[in-house]
Structures are given as structure tokens and as C-alpha cells.
N, C-alpha and C positions, 0 to 999 in steps of 0.2 A: 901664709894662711891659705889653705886650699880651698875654693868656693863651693859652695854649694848646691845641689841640684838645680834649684831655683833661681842663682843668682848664674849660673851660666846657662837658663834657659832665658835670664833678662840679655842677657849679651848678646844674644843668638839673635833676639830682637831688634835690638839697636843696630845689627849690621844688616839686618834683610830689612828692606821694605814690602820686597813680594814674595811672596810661598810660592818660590822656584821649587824644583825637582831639586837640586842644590840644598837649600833650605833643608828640604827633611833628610835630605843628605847626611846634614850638618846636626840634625834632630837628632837622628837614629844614632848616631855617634856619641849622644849630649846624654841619651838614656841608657848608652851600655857604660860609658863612664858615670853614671849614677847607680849603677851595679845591678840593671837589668836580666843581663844578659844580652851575646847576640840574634838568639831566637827571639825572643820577648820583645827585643828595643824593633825590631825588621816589624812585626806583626803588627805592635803597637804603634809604629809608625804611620804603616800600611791602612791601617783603618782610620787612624787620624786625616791624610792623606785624603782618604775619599770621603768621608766625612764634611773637611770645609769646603772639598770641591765642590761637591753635591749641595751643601747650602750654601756656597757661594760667602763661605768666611773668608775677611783677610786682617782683622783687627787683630791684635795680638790676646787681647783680652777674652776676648771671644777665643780664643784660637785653643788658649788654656782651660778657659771654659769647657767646652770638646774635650781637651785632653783629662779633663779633670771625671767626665763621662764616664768615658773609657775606663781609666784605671778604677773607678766605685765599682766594676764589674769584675775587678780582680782584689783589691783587697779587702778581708775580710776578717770581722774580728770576733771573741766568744769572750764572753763572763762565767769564768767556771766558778759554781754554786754550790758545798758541799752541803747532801744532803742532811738534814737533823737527825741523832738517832741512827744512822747506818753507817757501815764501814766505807768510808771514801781512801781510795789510793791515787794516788799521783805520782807518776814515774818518771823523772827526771832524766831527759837521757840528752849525750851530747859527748863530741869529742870532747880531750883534756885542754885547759887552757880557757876555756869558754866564759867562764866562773859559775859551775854547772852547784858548785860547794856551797858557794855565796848565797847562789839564787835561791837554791834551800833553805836558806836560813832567811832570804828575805822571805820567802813566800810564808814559812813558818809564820813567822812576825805576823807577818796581814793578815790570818788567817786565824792566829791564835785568840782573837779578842771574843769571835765567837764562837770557836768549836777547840774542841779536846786535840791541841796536835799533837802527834807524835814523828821526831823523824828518824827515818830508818839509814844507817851507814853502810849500805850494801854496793859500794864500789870497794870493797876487801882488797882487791889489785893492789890498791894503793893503802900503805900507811896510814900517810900523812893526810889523806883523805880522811879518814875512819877519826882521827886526831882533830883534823880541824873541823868534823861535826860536831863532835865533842865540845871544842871549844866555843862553837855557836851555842849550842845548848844548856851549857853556862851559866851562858853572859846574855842570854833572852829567855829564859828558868822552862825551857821547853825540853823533855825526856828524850832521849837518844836511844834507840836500841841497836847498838853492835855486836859484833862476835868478834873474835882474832882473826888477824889479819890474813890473808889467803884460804879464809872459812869461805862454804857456801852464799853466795849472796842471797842464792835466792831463801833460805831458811833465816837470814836478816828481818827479809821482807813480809814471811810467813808471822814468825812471832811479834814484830811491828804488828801487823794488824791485827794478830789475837789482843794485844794488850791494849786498842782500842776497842776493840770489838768487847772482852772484861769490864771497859767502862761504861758502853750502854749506847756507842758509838761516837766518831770523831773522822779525824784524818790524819791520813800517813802520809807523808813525803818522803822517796824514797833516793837518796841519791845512786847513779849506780856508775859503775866505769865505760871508757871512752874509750880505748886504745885499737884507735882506727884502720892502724895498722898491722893491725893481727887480727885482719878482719873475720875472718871464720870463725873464731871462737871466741870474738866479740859477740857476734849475733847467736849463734849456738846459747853462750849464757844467757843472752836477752831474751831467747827464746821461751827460756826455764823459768825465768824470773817471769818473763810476760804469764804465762801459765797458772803462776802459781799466786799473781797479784789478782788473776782473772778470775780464778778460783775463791781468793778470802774478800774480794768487796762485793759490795751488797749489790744489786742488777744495777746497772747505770751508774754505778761511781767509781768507775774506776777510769782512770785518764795517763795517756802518753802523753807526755809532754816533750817536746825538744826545747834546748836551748840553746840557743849560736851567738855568737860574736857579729855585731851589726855593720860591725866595719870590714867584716870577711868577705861581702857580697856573693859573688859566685861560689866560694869555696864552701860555704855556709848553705846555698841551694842545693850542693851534691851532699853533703853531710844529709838534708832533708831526706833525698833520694834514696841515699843508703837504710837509714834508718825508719824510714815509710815503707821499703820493699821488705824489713827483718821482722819488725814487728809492727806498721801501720804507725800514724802521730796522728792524735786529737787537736793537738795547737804547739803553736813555737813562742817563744820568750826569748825577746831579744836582751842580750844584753850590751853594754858599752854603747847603749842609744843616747846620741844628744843632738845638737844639729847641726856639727858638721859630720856625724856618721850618714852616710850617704842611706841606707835603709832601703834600699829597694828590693830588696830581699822580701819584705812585705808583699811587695806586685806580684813579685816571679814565685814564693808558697803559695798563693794565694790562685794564679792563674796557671800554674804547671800540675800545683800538686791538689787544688780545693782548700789546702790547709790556714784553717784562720790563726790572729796570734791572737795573744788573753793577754799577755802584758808586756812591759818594758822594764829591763833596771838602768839607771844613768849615772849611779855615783857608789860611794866607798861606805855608806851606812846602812842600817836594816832598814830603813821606812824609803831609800832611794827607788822605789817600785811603783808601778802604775797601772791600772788596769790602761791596756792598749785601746786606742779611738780612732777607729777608720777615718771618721771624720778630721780630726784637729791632725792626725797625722798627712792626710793628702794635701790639706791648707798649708801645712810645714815644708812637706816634700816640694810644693807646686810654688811657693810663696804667693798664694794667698791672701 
């Protein structure tokens, strides 16, 4: 079983008694294997560093205390609120693999108890996509608007929100394609679609969402980058969060990119979702 952030920050304890230069040696190592980064885990060291030196910390508790500081000033989380009455879109974006399909259909769920959802299957790329929205849709009795397969997505996305915008307002959830390796006309489409979701929601409700894999860490922070430079992200959703997913991916959005996350999913059913907690999650990450 692989330990945990927190439980190889207790280890790192029990063999140092002094906060050598060693020590955060040994630190800065502890936070890029907690999927920092090496930029992020050096910096956040660095200020840790002079931090207890400056007040003259050496208890361990204390020390995490500090560290605990720090990272409040990188992670950062948002409650997205659709408005009543107006067209809200949310755009789902993320490479394949992610369960960017799932997330859809969890978020539908949470959302459908008080507003009109509708979701829209404009990752057309793929089939089996377009299929397994379908099948969310279902088996949770929430409307689907697709087209055939290799249609436009962005006109997916267009008539999605006319047939909320029909009912008097709601919200769309849009899933769309990821294939990150054919990137230029990855974002080229995102582009179109960005446009044209910007275009049919009503001011201020309209949101990018990313969602990554929590257990990707690094890999998961360039996915950010990519997709914050093509079309900008409002928040990320993690998925496959539990607590041996390492999550530091939270620190490094948060402090690289400003980007807050809104939620979590952790399991195989539609209610496995969370609105995300800066708080309870840095108590998790730090063991608290």
C-alpha cells in the first residue's frame, strides 16, 4: 500500500529531530512525490524554510502548522450556483480517460433536484461517448440532446441550450472531446464551441470546467495548461479522489494557474460527488 502525503510527512519526522538544510532536503522531495511539482515543491519549501527560521520553529506541529499557511494561499475552491431562470452552460472539458462522461452524468444528478438539466453530447469524436450519455440519461430520466456521430459539436451545444432556454431556463452540461493528441484541432473545435456556449448563456453563467484524474498529478497540471491557454478554465473536478490519491494537483491549479476546483468524484455511482473543501481537504492532505 503506498503512503500517503501525510503519512510520509510523519516519517520525515520521526527521523529528523532538527530542521537541517537536509531536512527540507528531504521535504522538498516528500512534496514533489505528493505530485507538487518540482517548481512548486522548491518554492514551497523555500518559504517554509524561512518561515520557521524567522520564528524560530522546530516542533513538528508547529512546523505543519506553517506549512499548512502556506498551502491556504494556494488552494482554492468555488460553489458554482446556477442561476434561476437563465440559461447556465457548463463545459466539460478534459482529456479521454478522465471519466469526463461519468462526471456528466454525476453532476446532472446533483443539480437536477433544483433546476431543469439538460445534457448535451457534443464530444461526436466519439461514438461510444454520444451512447453512454444516452445511457446516463436513462437511468437518471434527465434529456440528452445529441446529433450523429462526427456532427458538429458545437450546434450539439447550440440547440442544448435553446431547449433550456424554451423552458424558462435551467442548465446544460456539455460533454465535449479530449483527444489531446491532435491538439490543434482539439482547440480549434473548443474554440467554436467556446463561442457559441458564450454566445447562448445568459451573462455570467456560463463555465469551463476541467476535469482530470487525481491520481495523474503532474500530467493533470499540463492538461490544465493546455486547456487554460485554448479556451481559459473557471474550475477543475477532480476525479478518482480518495485518500490514497495523492491530490496535489489542488496546490499546483491553485498556485500556478489561480484556478479553483468545485468538486470531487470518488466512486462508481451518481451521488459519489462532492462539492470540494479547501478546508477538510488540506487537513486530509497534511493529516491533520
Amino acid at each position: 500500500m503506498k503512503m500517503t502525503f501525510s503519512e510520509k510527512l510523519k516519517s520525515l519526522f520521526s527521523k529528523n529531530t532538527v530542521l537541517s538544510s537536509s531536512f527540507f532536503e528531504d521535504f522538498a522531495d516528500t512534496l514533489i512525490e505528493g505530485d507538487l511539482g518540482a517548481k512548486d515543491s522548491f518554492e514551497i519549501t523555500d518559504l517554509l524554510e524561512q518561515s520557521c527560521k524567522k520564528e524560530n520553529i522546530t516542533d513538528p506541529d508547529l512546523v505543519v502548522k506553517q506549512l499548512r499557511k502556506i498551502l491556504e494561499g494556494c488552494v482554492m475552491s468555488e460553489k458554482l450556483q446556477p442561476e434561476q431562470g437563465k440559461t447556465n452552460i457548463y463545459l466539460l472539458l478534459g482529456v479521454n480517460g478522465v471519466g469526463k462522461t461519468t462526471t456528466a452524468a454525476k453532476l446532472a444528478q446533483y443539480y437536477a433536484k433544483d433546476n431543469n438539466v439538460v445534457m448535451a453530447a457534443a464530444d461526436t469524436f466519439r461514438a461510444a461517448a454520444i451512447e453512454q450519455l444516452k445511457f446516463h440519461g436513462e437511468k437518471l430520466g434527465i434529456r440528452v440532446v445529441a446529433h450523429q456521430h462526427n456532427s458538429d459539436p458545437g450546434a450539439v451545444v447550440f440547440d442544448a441550450a435553446d431547449a433550456v432556454t424554451a423552458k424558462g431556463g435551467g442548465l446544460v452540461i456539455a460533454d465535449t472531446a479530449g483527444r489531446l493528441h491532435n491538439k490543434e484541432n482539439l482547440v480549434h473545435e473548443l474554440q467554436k464551441i467556446d463561442r457559441i456556449a458564450e454566445q447562448k448563456a445568459s451573462e455570467g453563467c456560463y463555465k469551463k470546467l476541467l476535469v482530470v484524474d487525481a491520481t495523474t498529478g503532474q500530467n493533470a497540471l499540463r492538461q490544465a495548461e493546455v486547456f487554460d491557454e485554448a479556451i481559459g478554465i473557471d474550475a477543475v473536478i477532480m476525479t478518482k479522489y480518495d485518500s490514497t490519491a495523492k491530490g496535489g494537483i489542488a496546490v499546483s491549479v491553485g498556485k500556478d494557474y489561480g484556478i479553483p476546483v468545485a468538486f470531487v468524484c470518488f466512486g462508481e455511482t451518481y451521488n459519489d460527488i462532492s462539492l470540494f473543501d479547501s478546508e477538510s481537504y488540506l487537513n486530509e492532505f497534511l493529516g491533520m
